[in-house]
LOTI-602510 format. One record per atom (N, C-alpha, C): x, z, y; atom name; residue in three letters. Coordinates in pm, whole numbers. Each point is the difference from the previous one (the first is absolute). Layout:
REM LOTI-602510
X, Z, Y, CA, ALA
...
//
This chain:
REM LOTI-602510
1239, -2219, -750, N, UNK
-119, 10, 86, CA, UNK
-15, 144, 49, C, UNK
-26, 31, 141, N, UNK
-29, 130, 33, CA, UNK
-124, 20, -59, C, UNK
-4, 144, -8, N, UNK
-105, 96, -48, CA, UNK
-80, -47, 157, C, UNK
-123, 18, -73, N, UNK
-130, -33, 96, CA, UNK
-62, 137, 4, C, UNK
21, 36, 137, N, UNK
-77, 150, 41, CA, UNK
-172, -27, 100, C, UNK
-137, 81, -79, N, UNK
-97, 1, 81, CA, UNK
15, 130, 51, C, UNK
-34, 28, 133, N, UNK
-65, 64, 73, CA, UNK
-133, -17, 41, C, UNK
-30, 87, -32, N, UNK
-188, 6, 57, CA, UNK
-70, 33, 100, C, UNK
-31, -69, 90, N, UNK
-50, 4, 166, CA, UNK
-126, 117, -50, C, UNK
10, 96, 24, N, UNK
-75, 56, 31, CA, UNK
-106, 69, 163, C, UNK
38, -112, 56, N, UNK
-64, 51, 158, CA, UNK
33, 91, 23, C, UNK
74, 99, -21, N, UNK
35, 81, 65, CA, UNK
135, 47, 84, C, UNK
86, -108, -12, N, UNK
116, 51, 85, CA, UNK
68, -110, 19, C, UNK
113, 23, 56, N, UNK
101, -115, 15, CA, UNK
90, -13, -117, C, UNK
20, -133, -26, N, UNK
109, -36, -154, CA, UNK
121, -59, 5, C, UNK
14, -58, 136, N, UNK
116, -62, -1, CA, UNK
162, 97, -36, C, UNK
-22, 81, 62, N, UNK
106, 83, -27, CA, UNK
37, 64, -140, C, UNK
-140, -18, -121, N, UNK
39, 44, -134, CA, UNK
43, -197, -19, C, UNK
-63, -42, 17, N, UNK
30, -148, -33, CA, UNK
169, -18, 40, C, UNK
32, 3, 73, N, UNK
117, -14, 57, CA, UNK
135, 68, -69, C, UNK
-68, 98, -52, N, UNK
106, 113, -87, CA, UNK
-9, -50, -140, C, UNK
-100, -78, -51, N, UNK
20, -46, -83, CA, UNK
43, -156, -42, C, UNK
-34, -34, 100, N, UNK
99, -170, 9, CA, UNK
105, 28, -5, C, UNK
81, 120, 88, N, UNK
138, 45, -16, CA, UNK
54, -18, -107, C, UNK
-76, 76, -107, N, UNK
74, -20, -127, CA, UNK
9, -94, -87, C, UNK
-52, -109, 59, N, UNK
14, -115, -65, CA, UNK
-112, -53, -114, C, UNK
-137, 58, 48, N, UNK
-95, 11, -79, CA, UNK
-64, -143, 108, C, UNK
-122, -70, -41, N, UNK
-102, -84, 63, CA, UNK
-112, 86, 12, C, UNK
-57, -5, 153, N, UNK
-140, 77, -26, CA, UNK
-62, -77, 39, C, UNK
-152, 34, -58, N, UNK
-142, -58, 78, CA, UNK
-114, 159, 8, C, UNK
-25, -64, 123, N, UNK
-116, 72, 38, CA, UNK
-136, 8, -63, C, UNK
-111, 59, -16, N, UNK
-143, -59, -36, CA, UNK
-46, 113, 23, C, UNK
-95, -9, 72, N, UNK
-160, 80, 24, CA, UNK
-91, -58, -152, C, UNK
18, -66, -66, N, UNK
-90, -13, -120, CA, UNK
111, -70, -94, C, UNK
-92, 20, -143, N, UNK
118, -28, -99, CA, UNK
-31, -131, -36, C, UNK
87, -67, -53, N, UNK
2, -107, -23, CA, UNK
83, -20, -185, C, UNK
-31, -110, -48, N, UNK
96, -30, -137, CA, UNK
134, 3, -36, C, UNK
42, -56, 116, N, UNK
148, -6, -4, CA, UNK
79, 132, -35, C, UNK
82, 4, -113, N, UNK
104, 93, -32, CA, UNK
81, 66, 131, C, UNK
68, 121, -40, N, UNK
58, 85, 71, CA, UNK
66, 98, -76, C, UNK
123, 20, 27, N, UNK
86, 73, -66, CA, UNK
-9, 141, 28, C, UNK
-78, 61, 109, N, UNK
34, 127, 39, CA, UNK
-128, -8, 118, C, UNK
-43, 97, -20, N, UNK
-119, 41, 104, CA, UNK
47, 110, 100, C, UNK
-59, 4, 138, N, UNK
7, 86, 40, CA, UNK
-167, 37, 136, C, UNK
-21, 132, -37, N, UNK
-103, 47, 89, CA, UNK
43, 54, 129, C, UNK
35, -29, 111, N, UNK
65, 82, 97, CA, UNK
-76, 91, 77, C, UNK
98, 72, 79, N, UNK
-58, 146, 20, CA, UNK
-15, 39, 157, C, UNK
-97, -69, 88, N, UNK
-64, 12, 121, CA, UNK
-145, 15, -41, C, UNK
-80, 114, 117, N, UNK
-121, 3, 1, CA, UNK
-76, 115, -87, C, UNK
-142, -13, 30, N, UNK
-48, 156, -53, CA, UNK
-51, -49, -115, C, UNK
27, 102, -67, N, UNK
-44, -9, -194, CA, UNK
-145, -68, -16, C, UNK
-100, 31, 101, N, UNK
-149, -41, -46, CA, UNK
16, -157, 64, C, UNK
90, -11, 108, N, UNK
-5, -195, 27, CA, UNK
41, -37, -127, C, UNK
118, 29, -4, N, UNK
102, -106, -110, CA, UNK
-108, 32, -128, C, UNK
-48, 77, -35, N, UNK
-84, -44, -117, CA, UNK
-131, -41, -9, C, UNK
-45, -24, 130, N, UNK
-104, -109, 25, CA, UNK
-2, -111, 17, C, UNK
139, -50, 55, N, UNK
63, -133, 29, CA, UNK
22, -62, -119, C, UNK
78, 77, -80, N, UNK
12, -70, -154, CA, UNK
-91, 14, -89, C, UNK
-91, 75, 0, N, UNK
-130, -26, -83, CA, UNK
-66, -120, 53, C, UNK
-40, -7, 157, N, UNK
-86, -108, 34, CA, UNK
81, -131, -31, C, UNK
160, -27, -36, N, UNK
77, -105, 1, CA, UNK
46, -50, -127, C, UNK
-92, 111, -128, N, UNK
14, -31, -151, CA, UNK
107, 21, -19, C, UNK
95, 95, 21, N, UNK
128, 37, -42, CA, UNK
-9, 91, -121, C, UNK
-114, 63, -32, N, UNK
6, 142, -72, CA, UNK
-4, -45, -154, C, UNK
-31, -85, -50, N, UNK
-1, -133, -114, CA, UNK
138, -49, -10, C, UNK
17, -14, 120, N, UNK
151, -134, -26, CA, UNK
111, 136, -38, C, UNK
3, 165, 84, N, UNK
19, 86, -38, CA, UNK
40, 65, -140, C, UNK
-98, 5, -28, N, UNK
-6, 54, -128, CA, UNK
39, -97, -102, C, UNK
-5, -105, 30, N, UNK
86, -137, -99, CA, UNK
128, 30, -33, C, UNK
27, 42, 150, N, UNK
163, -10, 74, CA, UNK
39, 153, -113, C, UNK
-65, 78, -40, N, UNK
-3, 142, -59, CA, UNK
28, -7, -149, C, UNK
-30, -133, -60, N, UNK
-41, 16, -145, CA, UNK
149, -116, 7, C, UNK
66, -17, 55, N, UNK
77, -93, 22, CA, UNK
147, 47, -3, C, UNK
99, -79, -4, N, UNK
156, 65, 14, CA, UNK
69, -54, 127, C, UNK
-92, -29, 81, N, UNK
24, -45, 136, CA, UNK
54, 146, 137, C, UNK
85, -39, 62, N, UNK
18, 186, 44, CA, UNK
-71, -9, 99, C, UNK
-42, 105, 73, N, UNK
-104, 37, 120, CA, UNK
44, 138, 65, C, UNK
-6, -58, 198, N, UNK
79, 117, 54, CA, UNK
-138, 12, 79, C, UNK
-31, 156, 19, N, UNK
-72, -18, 93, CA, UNK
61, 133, 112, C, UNK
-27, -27, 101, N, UNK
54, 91, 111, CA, UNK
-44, 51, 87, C, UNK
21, 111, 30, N, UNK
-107, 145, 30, CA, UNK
-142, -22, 34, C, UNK
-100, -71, 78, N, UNK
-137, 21, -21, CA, UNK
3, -121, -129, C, UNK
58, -73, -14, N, UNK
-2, -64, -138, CA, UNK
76, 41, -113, C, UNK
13, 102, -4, N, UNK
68, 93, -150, CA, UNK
-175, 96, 5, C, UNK
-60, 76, 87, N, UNK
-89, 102, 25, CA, UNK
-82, -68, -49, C, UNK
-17, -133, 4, N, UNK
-178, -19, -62, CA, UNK
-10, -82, -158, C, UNK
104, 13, -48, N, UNK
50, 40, -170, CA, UNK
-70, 140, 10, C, UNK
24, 131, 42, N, UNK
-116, 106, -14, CA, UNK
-108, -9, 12, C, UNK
-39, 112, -36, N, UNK
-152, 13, -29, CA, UNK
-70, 40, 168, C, UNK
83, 71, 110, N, UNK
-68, -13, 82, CA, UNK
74, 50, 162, C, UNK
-36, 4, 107, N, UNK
59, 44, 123, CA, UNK
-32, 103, 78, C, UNK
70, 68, 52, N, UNK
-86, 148, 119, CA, UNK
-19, -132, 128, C, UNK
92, -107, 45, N, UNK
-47, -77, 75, CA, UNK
-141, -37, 11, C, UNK
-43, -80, -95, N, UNK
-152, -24, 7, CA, UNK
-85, 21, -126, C, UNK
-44, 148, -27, N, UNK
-31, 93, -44, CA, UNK
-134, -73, -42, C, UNK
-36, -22, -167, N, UNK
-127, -81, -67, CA, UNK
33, -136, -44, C, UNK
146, -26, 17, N, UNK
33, -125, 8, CA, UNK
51, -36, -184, C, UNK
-17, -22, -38, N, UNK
89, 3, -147, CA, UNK
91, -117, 5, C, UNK
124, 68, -57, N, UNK
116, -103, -39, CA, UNK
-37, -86, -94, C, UNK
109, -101, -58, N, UNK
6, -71, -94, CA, UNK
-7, 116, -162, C, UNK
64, 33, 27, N, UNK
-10, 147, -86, CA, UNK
126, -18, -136, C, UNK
83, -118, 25, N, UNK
110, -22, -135, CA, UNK
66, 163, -39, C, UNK
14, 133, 115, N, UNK
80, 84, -12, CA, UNK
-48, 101, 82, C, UNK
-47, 142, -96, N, UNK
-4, 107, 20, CA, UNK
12, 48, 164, C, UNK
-84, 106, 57, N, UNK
68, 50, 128, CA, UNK
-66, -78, 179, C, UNK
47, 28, 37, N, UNK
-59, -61, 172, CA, UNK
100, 30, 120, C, UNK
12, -73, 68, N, UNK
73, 9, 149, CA, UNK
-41, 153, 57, C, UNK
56, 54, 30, N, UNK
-56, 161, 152, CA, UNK
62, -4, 75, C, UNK
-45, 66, 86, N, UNK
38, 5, 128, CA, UNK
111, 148, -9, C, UNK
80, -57, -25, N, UNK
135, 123, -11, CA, UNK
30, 69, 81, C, UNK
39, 127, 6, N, UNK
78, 93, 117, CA, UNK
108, -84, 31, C, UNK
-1, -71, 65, N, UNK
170, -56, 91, CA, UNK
-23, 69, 128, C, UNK
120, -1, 59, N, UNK
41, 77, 96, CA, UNK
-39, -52, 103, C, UNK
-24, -174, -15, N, UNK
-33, -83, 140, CA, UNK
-56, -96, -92, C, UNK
-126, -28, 73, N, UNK
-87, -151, -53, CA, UNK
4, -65, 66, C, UNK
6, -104, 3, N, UNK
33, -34, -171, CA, UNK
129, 3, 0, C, UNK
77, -4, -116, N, UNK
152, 35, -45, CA, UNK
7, -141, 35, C, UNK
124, -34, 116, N, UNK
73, -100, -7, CA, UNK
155, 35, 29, C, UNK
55, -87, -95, N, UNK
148, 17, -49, CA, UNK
92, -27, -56, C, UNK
118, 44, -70, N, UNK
41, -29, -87, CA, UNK
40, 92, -73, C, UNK
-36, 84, -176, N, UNK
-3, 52, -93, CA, UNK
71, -28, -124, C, UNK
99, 101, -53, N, UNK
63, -48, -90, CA, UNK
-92, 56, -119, C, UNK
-30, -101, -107, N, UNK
-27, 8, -112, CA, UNK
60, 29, -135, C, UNK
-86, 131, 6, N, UNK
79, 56, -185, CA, UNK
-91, -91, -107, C, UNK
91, -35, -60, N, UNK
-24, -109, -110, CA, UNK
155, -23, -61, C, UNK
-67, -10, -128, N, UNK
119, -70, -94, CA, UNK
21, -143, -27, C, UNK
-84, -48, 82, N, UNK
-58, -105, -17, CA, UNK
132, -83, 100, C, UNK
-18, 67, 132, N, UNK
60, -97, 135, CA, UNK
53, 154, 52, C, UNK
92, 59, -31, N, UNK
92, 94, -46, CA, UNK
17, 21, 162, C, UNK
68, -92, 81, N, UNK
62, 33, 137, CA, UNK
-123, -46, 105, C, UNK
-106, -11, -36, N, UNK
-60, -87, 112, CA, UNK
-66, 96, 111, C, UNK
32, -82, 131, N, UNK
-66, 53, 141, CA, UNK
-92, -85, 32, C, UNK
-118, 29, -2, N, UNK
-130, -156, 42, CA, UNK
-59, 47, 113, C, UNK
-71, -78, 53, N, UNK
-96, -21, 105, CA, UNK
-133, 47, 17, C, UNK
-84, 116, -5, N, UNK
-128, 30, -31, CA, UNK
-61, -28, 124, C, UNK
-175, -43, 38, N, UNK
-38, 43, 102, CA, UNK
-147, -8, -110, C, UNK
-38, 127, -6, N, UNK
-151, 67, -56, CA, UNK
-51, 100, 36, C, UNK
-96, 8, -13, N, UNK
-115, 173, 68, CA, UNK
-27, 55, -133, C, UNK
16, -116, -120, N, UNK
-93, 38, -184, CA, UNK
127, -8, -65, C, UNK
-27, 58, -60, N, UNK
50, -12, -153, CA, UNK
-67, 0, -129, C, UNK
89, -23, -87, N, UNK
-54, 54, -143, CA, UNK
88, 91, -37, C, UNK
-33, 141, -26, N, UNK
92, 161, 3, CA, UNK
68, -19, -170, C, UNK
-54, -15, -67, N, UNK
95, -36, -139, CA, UNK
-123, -101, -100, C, UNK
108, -59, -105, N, UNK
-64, -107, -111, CA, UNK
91, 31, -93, C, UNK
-42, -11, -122, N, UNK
49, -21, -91, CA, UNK
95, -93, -46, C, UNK
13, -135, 95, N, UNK
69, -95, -48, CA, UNK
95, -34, 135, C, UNK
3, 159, 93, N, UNK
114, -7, 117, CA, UNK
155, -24, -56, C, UNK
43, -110, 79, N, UNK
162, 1, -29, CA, UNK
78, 20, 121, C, UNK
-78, 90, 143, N, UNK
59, 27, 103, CA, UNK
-69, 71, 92, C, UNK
96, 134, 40, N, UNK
-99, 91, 73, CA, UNK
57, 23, 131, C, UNK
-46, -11, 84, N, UNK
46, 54, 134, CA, UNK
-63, 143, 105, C, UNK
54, 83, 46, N, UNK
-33, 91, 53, CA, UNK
-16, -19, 153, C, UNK
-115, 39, 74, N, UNK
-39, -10, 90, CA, UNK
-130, 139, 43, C, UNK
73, 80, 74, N, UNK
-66, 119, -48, CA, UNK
-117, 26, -111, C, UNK
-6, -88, -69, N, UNK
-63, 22, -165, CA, UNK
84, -82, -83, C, UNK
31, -12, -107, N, UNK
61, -74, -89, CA, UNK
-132, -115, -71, C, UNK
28, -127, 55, N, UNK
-102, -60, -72, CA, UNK
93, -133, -62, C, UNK
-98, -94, -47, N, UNK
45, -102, -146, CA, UNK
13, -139, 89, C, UNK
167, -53, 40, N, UNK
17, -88, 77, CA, UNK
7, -154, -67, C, UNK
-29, 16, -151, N, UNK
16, -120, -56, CA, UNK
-50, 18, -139, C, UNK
-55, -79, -81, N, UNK
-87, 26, -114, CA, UNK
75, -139, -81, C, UNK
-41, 21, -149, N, UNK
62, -141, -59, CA, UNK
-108, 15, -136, C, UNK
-45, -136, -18, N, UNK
-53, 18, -131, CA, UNK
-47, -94, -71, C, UNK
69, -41, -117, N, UNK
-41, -161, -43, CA, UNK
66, -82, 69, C, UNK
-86, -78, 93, N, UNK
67, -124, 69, CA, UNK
-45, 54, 123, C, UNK
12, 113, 16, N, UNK
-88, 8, 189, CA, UNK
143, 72, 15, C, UNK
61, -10, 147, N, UNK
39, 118, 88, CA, UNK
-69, 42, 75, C, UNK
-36, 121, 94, N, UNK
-21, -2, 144, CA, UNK
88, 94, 30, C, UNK
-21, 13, 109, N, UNK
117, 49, 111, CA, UNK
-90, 48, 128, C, UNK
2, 95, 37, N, UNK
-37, 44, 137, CA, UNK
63, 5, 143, C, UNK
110, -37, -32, N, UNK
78, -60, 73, CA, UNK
15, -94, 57, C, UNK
92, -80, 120, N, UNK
-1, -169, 27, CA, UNK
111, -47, -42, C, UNK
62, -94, -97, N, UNK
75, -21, -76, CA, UNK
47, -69, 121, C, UNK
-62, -93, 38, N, UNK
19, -97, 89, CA, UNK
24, 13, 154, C, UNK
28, 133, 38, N, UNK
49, 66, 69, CA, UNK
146, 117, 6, C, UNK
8, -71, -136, N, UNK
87, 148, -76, CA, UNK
139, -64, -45, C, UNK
36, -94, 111, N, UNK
146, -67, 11, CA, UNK
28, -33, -147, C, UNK
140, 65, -27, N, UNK
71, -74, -159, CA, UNK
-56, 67, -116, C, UNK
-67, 115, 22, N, UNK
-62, 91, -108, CA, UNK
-117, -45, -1, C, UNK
-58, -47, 100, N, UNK
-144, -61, -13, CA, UNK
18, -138, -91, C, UNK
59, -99, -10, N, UNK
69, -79, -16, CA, UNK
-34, -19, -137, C, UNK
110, 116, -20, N, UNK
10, 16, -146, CA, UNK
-108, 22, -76, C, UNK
-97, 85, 61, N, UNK
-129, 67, -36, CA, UNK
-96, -128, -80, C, UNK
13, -101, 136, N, UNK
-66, -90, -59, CA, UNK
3, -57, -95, C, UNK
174, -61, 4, N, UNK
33, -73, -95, CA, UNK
-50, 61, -138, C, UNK
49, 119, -12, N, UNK
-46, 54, -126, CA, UNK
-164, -2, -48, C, UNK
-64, 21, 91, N, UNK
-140, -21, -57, CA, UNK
-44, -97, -52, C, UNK
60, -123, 96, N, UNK
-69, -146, 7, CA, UNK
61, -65, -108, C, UNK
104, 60, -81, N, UNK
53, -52, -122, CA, UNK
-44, 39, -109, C, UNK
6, -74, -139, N, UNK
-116, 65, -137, CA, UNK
112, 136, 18, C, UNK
-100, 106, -75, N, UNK
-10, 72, -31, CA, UNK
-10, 64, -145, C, UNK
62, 84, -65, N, UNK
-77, 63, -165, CA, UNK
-141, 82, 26, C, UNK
-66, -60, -75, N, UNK
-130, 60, -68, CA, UNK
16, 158, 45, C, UNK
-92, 63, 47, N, UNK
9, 154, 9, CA, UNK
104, 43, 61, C, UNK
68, -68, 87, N, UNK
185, 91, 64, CA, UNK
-61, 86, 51, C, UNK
19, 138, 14, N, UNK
-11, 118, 84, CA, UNK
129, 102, 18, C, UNK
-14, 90, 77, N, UNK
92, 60, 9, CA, UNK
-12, 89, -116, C, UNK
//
């Protein structure tokens, strides 16, 4: 039986194209703007839209419960760039806004050379050793404690975080050809307890 992948409609962007990258690999997905009973092997939060929508959308849509379930759980969870940012505690985007708060730190508005950084960036990590990915962001999160990938963009900030059963990634995996690919695969598969770099 394929692994059953959710993605979470968060109103804020278009999904077909993370959907699509992940059917690739031979995963089943379903969509949902609200949670439902049915099992799921692998969660994912995707990463369109401004930090204060996407976490109004999923509060008003009872996700932040089904969330934190998903947390105490050995289920893996990707979330990707404005859905890795609101795991923090908060954003220079929309400033009063509080994150979910699972992890230390907040998105800023970084010195890049051009805003927003769109591109492609190779990532130092030991993690995904050779990888070139896809960024398009104005925020970041500048460092975490539980970073397993940093990329430089006239500031050096934290392109991927891991912890428990969460990844995020600030990056678009799903834009990020065979390394993106891979990115996924690896998240969306169990994981050990605590892996960090």
């Amino acid at each position: 039986m394929n692994k059953q992948i959710l993605i979470i409609d968060t109103k804020a962007g278009n999904l077909f194209s993370l959907q699509a990258a992940i059917k690739r690999l031979g995963f089943d997905v379903t969509i949902l703007d609200k949670p439902n009973d049915a099992h799921f092997d692998a969660v994912v939060v995707p990463g369109q839209g401004r930090f204060g929508t996407v976490l109004k959308n999923i509060t008003a849509n009872g996700w932040l419960p089904y969330l934190e379930k998903l947390r105490q759980s050995d289920i893996p969870m990707l979330g990707i760039c404005v859905g890795m940012q609101i795991f923090f505690e908060a954003s220079d985007e929309d400033v009063g806004v509080e994150g979910i708060g699972w992890f230390k730190g907040k998105a800023e508005a970084l010195d890049f050379p051009k805003k927003p950084m769109v591109g492609w960036a190779k990532l130092d990590s030991a993690t995904w050793p050779d990888a070139i990915v896809y960024f398009v962001n104005s925020y970041a999160v500048k460092d975490s404690q539980y970073s397993i990938a940093k990329t430089t963009y006239g500031e050096t900030f934290s392109a991927a975080v891991r912890h428990e059963n969460f990844t995020g990634v600030q990056f678009h995996p799903e834009k990020s050809s065979d390394a993106g690919a891979e990115i996924i695969k690896q998240s969306l598969l169990k994981n050990d307890k605590g892996a960090t770099q």
